[in-house]
C-alpha positions in Angstrom: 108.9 64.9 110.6 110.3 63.2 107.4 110.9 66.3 104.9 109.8 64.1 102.1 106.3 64.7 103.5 106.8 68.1 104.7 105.1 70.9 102.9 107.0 74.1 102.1 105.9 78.0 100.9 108.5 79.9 99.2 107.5 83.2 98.0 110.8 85.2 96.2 111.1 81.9 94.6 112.2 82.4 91.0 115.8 83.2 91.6 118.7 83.5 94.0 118.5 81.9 97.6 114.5 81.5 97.3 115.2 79.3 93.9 118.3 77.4 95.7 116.0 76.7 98.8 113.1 75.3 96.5 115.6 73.0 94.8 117.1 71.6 98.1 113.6 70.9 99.8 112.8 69.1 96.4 116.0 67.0 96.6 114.3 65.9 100.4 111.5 64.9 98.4 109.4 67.7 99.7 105.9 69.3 98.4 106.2 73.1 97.7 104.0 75.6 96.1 106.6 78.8 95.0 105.5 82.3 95.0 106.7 85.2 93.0 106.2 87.8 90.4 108.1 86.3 87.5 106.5 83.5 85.5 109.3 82.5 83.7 111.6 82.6 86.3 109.3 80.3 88.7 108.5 77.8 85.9 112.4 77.3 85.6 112.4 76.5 89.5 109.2 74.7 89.6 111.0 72.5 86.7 114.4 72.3 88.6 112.5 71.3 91.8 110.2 68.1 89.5 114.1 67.0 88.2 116.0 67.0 91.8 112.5 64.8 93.2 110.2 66.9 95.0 106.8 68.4 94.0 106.4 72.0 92.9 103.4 74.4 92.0 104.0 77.9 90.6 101.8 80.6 91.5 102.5 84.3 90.0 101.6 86.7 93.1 102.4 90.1 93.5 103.9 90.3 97.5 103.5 93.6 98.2 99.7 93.2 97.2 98.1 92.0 101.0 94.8 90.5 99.7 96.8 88.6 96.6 99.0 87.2 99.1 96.3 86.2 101.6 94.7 84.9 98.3 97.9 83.2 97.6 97.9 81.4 101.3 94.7 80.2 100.7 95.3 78.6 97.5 98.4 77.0 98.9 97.2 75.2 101.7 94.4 73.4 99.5 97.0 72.3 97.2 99.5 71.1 99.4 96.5 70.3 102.4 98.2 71.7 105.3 101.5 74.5 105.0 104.5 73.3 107.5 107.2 76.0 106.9 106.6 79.5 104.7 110.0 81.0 103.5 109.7 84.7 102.9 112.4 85.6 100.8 111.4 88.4 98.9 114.1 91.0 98.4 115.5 93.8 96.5 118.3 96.8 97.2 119.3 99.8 95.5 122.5 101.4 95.7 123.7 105.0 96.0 123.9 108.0 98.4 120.8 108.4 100.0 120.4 112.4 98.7 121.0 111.1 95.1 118.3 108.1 94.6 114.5 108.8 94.7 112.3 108.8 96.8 110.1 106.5 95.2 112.9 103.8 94.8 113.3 104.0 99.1 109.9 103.5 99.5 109.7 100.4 97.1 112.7 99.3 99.2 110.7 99.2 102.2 107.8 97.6 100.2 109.9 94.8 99.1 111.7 93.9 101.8 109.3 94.4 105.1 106.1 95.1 103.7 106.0 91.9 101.8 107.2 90.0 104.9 104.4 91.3 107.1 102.1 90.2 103.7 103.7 86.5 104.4 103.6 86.7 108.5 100.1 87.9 108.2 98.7 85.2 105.5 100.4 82.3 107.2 100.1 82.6 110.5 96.6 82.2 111.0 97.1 79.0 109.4 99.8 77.9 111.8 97.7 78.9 114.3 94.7 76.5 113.3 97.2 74.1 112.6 99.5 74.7 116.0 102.1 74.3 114.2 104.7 75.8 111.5 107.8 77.1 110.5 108.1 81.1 109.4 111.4 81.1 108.2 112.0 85.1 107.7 115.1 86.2 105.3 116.9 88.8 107.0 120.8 89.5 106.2 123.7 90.6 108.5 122.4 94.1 107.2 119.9 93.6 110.2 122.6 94.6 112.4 125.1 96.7 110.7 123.6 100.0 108.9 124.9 99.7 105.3 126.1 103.1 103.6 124.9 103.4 100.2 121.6 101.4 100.6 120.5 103.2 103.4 116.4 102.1 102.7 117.6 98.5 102.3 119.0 98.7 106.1 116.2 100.0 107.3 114.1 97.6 105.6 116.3 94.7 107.7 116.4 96.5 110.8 112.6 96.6 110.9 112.7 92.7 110.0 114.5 92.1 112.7 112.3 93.8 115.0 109.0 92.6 113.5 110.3 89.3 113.9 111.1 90.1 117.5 107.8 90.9 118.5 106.2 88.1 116.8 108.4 85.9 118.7 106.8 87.5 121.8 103.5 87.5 120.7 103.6 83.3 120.1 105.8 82.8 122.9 102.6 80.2 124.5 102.7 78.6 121.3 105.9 76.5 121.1 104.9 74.3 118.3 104.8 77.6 115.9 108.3 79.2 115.5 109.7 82.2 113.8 113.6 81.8 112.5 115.4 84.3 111.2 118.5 84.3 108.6 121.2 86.4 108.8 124.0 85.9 106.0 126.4 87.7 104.6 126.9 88.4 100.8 125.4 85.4 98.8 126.3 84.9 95.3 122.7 85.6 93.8 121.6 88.0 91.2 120.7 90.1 93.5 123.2 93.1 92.5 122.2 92.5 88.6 118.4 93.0 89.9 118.8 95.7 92.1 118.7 99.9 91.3 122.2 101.2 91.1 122.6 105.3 91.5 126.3 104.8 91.9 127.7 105.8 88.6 129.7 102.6 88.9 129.2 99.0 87.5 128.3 96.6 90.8 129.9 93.7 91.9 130.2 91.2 94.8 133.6 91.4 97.2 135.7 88.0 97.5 134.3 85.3 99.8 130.6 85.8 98.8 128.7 82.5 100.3 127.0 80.3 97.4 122.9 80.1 97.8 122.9 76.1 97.9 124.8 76.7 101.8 122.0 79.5 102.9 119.7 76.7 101.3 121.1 74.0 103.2 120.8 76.2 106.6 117.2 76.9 105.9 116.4 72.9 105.4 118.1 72.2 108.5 115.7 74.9 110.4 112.7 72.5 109.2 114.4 69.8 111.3 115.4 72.3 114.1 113.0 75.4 114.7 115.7 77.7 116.1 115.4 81.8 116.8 118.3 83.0 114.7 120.9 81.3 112.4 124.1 83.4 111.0 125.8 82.5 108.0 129.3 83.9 106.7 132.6 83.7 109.5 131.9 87.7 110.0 128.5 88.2 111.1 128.8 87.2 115.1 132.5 89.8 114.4 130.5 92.0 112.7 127.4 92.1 115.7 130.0 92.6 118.9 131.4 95.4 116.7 128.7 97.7 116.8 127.7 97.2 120.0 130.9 97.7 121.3 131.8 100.6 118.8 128.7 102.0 117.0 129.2 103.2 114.0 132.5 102.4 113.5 131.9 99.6 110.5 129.5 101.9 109.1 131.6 104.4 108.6 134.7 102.0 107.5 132.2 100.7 105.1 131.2 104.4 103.6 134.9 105.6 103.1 135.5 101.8 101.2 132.6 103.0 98.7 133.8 106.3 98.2 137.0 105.2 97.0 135.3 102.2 95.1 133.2 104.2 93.5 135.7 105.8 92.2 137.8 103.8 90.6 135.3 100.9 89.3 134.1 100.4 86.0 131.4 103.0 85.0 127.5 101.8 84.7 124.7 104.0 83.9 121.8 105.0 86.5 119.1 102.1 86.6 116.1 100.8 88.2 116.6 97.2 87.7 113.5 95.0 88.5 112.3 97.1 90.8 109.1 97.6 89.3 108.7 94.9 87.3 110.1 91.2 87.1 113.3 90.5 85.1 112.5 89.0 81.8 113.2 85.0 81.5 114.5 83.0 84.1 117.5 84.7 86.1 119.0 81.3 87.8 120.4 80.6 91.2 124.1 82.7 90.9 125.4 85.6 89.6 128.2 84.3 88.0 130.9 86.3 89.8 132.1 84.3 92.7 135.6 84.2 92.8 137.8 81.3 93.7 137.5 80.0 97.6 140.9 80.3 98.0 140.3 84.4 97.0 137.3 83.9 99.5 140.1 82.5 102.4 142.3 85.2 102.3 139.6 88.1 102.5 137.8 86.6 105.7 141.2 86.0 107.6 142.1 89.6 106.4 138.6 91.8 106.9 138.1 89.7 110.2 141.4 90.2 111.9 141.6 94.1 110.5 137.7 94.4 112.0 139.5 92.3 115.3 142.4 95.2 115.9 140.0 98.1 114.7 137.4 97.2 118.1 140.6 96.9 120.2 142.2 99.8 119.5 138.7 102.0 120.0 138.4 100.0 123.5 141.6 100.3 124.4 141.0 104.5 123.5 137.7 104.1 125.9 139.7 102.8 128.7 142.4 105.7 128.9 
């Protein structure tokens, strides 16, 4: 298929990696109807995506509403005629010990980032089925396979996305012109941590070596070319998965005493719910504005990955004896 006919479904489109995605099927001259709750912030995209050559339609939809997003489907397939790839790339996080943030703000968690997916699966693939064919490409993090301390509803929320996406696998498994791909990177440079509920007392920010959006972006394009199961982004994640099998719970845990101390000693920030239940006013843009130098970014992989390296030897090599 020539991606300047290929037509694409983004829903979490008005910012971060959905709004990066959008811009880079437009640049392959692609058709695309985005999805999300922010006017403002889609109009921006749709308007990036008309500027880099591709066609673009924004639709406000509420994704954790099942009949607005079936409603949504619909609409989109008239418009663009036929739907070949649906991104789901709705997402939000809130950070803090899981005793000290409420139980409402989990649950929405939850809703965001799996509910709304199963919206998407459940819209679309009825479609791909009529069609036999199509592309769910389902956004899932490396926080599918390590449990993250301090956001304990957001990994649940990937661990059930990585199972859901399992069993649909399963479930179309006689159907091999219909695929499901999942994405798994590491920290993108998004607004994600200026959108998300912090309980932490402290003011958040992203580590070194953050990946930019346009290189999760460029991954995603590449799976409309060539349907594959799973794609990993960041030098970590395939370290980071061997870990916890071999040693379970031992990054977890590395990873909880690292926020105790951070928490600490950062800058102080008062409680909030971000846009948790309610889209951020105006457009919010593709980064977050605090990416640090790649040479910054160098030094922490070589350094987390070989510390991560020693820390799974030493626990095997305790095992053994």
């Amino acid at each position: 298929m020539k991606l300047s006919n290929i037509r694409v479904v983004i829903m979490g489109a008005s910012s971060g990696i959905g709004a990066a995605t959008a811009v880079a099927f437009a640049r392959e001259g692609a058709h695309l109807v985005l999805g999300a709750r922010g006017k403002e912030g889609l109009d921006d995209v749709a308007q990036r995506c008309r500027q880099a050559g591709g066609q673009a339609e924004a639709l406000v939809v509420d994704a954790l509403d099942a009949d607005a997003v079936a409603a949504f489907a619909r609409r989109a397939r008239a418009i663009l005629g036929r739907i070949d790839l649906w991104f789901s790339s709705v997402g939000s996080g809130v950070v803090g010990k899981y005793a000290e943030v409420p139980m409402a703000d989990h649950r929405r968690i939850i809703e965001t980032n799996l509910i709304s997916h199963m919206n998407d699966a459940h819209a679309v693939l009825p479609v791909f089925l009529e069609q036999d064919h199509g592309i769910w490409v389902n956004m899932i993090s490396a926080g599918g396979f390590v449990a993250s301390p301090y956001a304990a509803a957001y990994s649940a929320s990937k661990y059930g996305l990585r199972g859901f996406s399992e069993a649909l696998r399963a479930e179309l498994g006689k159907r091999p012109r219909i695929h499901v791909c999942d994405v798994y990177p590491t920290f993108v440079d998004t607004p994600g941590l200026r959108h998300a509920a912090n309980y932490t007392g402290a003011r958040l920010s992203y580590p070194p070596g953050v990946l930019r959006p346009e290189k999760v972006a460029e991954a995603i394009v590449d799976l409309a070319r060539h349907p594959r199961d799973s794609t990993s982004l960041g030098a970590p994640v395939s370290v980071l998965r061997l870990a916890n099998l071999a040693v379970p719970n031992l990054i977890a845990s590395g990873m909880n005493r690292f926020l105790d101390a951070w928490a600490k000693r950062a800058e102080p920030a008062a409680d909030t719910r971000g846009v948790l239940y309610a889209p951020p006013r105006g457009a919010s843009g593709i980064h977050s504005g605090q990416r640090r130098p790649e040479q910054q970014h160098n030094t922490a992989l070589v350094v987390g990955v070989a510390a991560l390296a020693a820390a799974i030897g030493m626990q095997l090599w305790r095992r053994k004896d």
